[in-house]
N, C-alpha and C positions, 0 to 999 in steps of 0.2 A: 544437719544444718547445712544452709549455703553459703557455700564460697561464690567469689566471685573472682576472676583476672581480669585483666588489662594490660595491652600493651601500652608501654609510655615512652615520653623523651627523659634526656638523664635528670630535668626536673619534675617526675611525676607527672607531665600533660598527654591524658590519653592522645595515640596516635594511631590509624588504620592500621591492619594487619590480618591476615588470612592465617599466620604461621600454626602449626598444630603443638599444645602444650602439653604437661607431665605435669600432676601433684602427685605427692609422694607424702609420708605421713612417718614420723621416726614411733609414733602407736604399731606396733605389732599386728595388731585385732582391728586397726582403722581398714574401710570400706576405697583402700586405694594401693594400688594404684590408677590414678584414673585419666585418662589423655583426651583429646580433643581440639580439633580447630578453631581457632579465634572467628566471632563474626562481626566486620569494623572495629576490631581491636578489643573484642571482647567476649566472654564467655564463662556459664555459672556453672561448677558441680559442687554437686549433693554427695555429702561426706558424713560419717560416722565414726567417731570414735571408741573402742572395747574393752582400754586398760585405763585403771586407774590412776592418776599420777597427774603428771604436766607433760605433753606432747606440743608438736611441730606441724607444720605442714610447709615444705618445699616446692617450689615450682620452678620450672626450667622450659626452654625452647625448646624442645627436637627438630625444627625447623631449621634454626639457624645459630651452631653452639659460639656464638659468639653476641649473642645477648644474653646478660644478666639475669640470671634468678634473684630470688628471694624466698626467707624463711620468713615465717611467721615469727609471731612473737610466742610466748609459750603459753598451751590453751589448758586451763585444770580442767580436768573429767575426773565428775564423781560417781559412785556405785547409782544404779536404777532399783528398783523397788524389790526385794525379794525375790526369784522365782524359784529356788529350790534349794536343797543339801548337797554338796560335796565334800565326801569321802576322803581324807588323802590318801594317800599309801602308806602299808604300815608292813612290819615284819614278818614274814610268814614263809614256812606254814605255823600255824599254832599249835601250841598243846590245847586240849580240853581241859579247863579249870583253870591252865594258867594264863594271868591276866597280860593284856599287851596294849601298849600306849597307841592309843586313837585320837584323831583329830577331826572334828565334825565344822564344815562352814557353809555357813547361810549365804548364797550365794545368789546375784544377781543373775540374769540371761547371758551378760559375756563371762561367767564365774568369777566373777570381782566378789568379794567377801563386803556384805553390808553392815559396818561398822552400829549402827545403832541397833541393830536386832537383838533383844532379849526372853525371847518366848520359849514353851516348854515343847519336846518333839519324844513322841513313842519311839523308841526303836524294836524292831520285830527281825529276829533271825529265821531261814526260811527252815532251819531244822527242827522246828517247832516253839511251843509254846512253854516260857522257863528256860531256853538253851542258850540266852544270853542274858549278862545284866553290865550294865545299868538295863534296863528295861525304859527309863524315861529319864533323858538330860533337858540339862537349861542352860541354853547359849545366854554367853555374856560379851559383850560387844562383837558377835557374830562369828564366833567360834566355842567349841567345846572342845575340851581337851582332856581327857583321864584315861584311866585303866580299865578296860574292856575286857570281859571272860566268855568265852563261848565252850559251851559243853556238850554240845553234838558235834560228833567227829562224822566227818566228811571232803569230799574231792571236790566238791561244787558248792562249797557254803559260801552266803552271800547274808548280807544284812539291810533291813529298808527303815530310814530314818523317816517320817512322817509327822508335823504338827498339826493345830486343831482349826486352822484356815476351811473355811469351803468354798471351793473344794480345797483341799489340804496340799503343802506345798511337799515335797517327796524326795526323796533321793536313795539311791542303791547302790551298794559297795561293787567291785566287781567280784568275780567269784575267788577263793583261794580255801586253802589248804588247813583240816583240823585234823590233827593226828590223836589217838585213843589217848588215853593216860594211862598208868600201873594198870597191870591185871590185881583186881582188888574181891570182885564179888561177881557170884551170878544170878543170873535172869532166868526164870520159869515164865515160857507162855502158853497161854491156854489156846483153843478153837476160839478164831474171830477174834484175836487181839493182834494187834500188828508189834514189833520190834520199833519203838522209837529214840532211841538214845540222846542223850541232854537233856530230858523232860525228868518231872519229877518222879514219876514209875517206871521210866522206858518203855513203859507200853501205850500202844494208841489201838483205837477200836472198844471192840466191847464183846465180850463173853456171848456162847450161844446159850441159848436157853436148853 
């Protein structure tokens, strides 16, 4: 959106001025700081706001610190439309089997959580197919929150949350940590089967003829 300043007298009447100014934003994720020279006591920036909540915007002289800024009055900024999933952070490394509380939020382009979002999202772990469940949650007011199992143990597991939008809106954990569980049982594999663990045979591929 745009702002606009103005230099004035102490009752608000525009008055010339060349001075160069400051808006400053108490938003975090706002598009300022941003400066600039007045022309005839005047001059527009283009500002954006990234956090939700109620923000400011400040301005001041650099010119000459002995005129007066002013704060804004305070501006609400709501979430923008979906563009994807974030992941929080969660406890790790993991065991294999045992569960560990996750947090999933439908998040706008500045990661603002979209409060009305209720839609269903696949999740797919990249240790295969079966090596995580839930396999499919349902945000409710833009977040999902339960007990998460992964059963492929690995040094670079990672999880990709995806709903049924097209194209589909996405999101990917970063990588962390599954350690084995009990030694319990073993594994025969044949020519042309590969070693898959978390899945439901551990094996991938397929037998030679």
């Amino acid at each position: 959106f745009t702002v606009e300043v103005y230099a004035t007298d102490a009752y608000w009447n525009p008055v010339p001025s060349a001075d160069t100014v400051r808006l400053i934003s108490s938003d975090p994720q706002a598009s300022t700081p941003v400066s600039g020279a007045l022309t005839n006591g005047f001059r527009q920036f283009t500002v954006s706001l990234g956090t939700v909540g109620s923000h400011t915007l400040t301005v001041s002289n650099q010119t000459n610190g002995s005129i007066n800024g002013m704060t804004t009055d305070q501006i609400p900024v709501i979430p923008d439309a979906i563009n994807g999933f974030t992941i929080e952070p969660f406890a790790t490394p993991v065991q294999a089997g045992e569960p560990v509380m996750v947090t999933i939020r439908a998040t706008d382009g500045s990661g603002n959580t979209v409060p009305g979002y209720a839609g269903e999202a696949n999740v797919a772990a990249n240790t295969g197919p079966g090596s995580i469940s839930p396999d499919r949650i349902v945000f409710s007011d833009g977040e999902w929150t339960g007990p998460m199992t992964f059963r492929g143990a690995g040094g670079a597991v990672s999880f990709t949350v995806s709903d049924f939008s097209a194209p589909p809106h996405i999101g990917t954990s970063a990588n962390f940590v599954v350690l084995p569980g009990p030694y319990t049982k073993l594994l025969v594999r044949l020519p042309g089967q590969t070693a898959q663990g978390g899945t439901a045979t551990g094996l991938g591929g397929a037998t030679l003829d």
